[in-house]
C-alpha positions, 0 to 999 in steps of 0.5 A, a space after each residue: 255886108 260888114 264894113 269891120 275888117 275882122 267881119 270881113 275876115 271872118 266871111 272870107 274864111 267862111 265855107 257856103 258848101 260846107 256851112 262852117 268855117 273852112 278850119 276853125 283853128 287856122 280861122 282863129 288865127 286869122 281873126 286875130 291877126 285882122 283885128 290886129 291890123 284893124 287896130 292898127 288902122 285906126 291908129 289904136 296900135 303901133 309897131 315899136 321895134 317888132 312889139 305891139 304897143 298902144 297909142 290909144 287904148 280908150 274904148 272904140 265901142 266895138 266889142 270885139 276891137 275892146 276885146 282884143 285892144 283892153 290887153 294890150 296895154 299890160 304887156 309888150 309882146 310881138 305881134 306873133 305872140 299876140 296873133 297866137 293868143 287868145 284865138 278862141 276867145 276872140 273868134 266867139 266874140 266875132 261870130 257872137 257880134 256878126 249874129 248880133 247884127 244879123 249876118 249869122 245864126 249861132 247855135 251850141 250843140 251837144 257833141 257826144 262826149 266832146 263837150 258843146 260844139 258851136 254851129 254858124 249859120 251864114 244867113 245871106 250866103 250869097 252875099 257871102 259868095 259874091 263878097 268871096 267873088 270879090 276878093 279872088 278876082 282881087 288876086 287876079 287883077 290890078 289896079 286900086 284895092 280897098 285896104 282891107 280888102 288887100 289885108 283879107 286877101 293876105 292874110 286869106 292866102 297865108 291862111 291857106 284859105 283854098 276856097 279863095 285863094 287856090 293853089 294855082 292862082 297862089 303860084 301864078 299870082 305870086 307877085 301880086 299876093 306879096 303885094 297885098 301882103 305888103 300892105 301890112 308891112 306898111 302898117 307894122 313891119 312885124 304885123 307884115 313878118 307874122 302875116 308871112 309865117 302863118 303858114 308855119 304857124 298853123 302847122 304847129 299849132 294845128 300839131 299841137 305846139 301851137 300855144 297861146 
């Protein structure tokens, strides 16, 4: 459906049932980490002592890889930081560029006193279960695993993304989570660290001591 890691991310964490994003707080978070990987993917960042820093900040042409990539380059943070900033942004950038080319509907709503609440539409929600399909029989099986496929799947798990990765297959395919896990480590060794702590992450930004 997307060949983008981030969309596939985004489609991952995306709940057919309920028409929405599973939690768009912990769906934040995890867009910012797939772009992350993503750039690093495509040789545009790298690990320097536990900081992200830039190889290559000219443009890709993508505008949610421009988004996130263009700061970069101003200061030296970790990847934690950077996994925690920016969230909202950066999630509207993603779902404005997966409407642009035709896989959701965005509308805004006003929420009584609450401000404007977005909607989003998956327009083909089969495609999206069948591509959600896919990624939990990953947890399950062995064998060759597409790269962004494994990095989805961890970060979907980190997530506590329960419509992919429930609880019993989270305890009995362990082994085989920190291995797609593991794939990260290969990127950025602290990408891989701040994929594994997402769970104490989300609790407290989810608390209200989340930051930016």
């Amino acid at each position: 459906m997307t060949h983008t890691l981030y969309g596939r991310m985004y489609l991952a964490a995306y709940d057919t049932d309920a028409g929405a994003l599973y939690d768009r707080t912990r769906a934040g978070f995890l867009l910012r980490a797939a772009v992350l990987s993503e750039l690093a993917f495509l040789g545009r960042v790298a690990d320097a002592g536990g900081e992200v820093a830039v190889v290559d900040g000219g443009p890709i042409g993508d505008p949610v890889l421009d988004l996130v990539l263009s700061p970069l380059g101003a200061h030296r943070r970790t990847w934690k930081a950077w996994v925690r900033a920016d969230r909202e942004e950066t999630l509207v950038a993603v779902e404005d560029r997966l409407a642009a080319v035709g896989l959701v509907a965005v509308a805004e709503r006003h929420a009584f006193a609450r401000g404007a609440r977005r909607e989003v539409t998956a327009l083909d929600p089969e495609g999206v279960r069948a591509l959600q399909a896919g990624l939990t029989a990953l947890v399950r099986g062995g064998g060759p695993v597409d790269p962004y496929d494994a990095v989805v799947v961890a970060l979907a798990s980190a997530g506590r993304a329960r419509h992919l990765v429930s609880r019993a297959d989270a305890r009995a395919h362990k082994d085989r989570l920190d291995e797609l896990t593991g794939r990260l480590d290969v990127l950025a060794p602290a990408l891989g660290a701040a994929a594994r702590g997402l769970g104490t992450t989300l609790v407290a930004a989810q608390g209200g001591m989340g930051g930016g």
